[in-house]
C-alpha positions as CSV (number, residue, x, y, z in Angstrom):
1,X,-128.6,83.5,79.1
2,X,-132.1,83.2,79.2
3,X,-134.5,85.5,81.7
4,X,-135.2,82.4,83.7
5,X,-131.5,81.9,84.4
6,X,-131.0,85.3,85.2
7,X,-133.7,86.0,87.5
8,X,-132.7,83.0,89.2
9,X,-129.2,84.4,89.1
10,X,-130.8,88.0,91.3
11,X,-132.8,85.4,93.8
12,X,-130.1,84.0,94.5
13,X,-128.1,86.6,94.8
14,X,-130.5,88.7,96.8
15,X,-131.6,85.8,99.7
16,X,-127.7,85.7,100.2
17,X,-126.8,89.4,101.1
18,X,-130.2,88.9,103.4
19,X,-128.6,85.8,104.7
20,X,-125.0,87.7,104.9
21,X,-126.6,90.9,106.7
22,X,-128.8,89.0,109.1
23,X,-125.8,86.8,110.2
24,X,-124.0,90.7,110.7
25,X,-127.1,92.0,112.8
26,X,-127.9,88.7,115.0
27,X,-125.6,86.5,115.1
28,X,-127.6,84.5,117.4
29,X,-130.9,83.8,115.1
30,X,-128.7,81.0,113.2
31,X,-128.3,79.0,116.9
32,X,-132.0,79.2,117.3
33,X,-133.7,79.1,113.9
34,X,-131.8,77.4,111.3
35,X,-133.7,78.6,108.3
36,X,-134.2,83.0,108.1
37,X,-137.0,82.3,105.7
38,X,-139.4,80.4,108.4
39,X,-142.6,82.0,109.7
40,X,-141.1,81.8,113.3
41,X,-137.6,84.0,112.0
42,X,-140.1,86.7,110.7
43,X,-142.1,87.2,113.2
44,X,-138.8,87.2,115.8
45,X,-136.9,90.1,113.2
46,X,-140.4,91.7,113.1
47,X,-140.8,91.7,116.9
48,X,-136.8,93.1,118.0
49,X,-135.8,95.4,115.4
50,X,-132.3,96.2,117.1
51,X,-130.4,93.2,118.5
């Protein structure tokens, strides 16, 4: 494997245990913002730290 593949391999990896623990925290950001990594999202988690 190359260090391209792998790194891609960790981001990957990494945006889906984001993904994964978001979903566990608020499971109602997915019926309002379909996409975590939007500027709207951020400033939301960044906003109400507790659900």
């Amino acid at each position: 494997m190359s260090n391209r593949d792998i790194t891609v391999k960790r981001l990957v990896s990494a945006v889906n245990q984001i993904n994964c623990w978001v979903d566990i925290v608020f499971p109602e950001l997915r019926q309002v913002f379909k996409d975590v990594k939007g500027k709207g999202d951020k400033k939301q988690l960044l906003l109400s730290l507790l659900p």
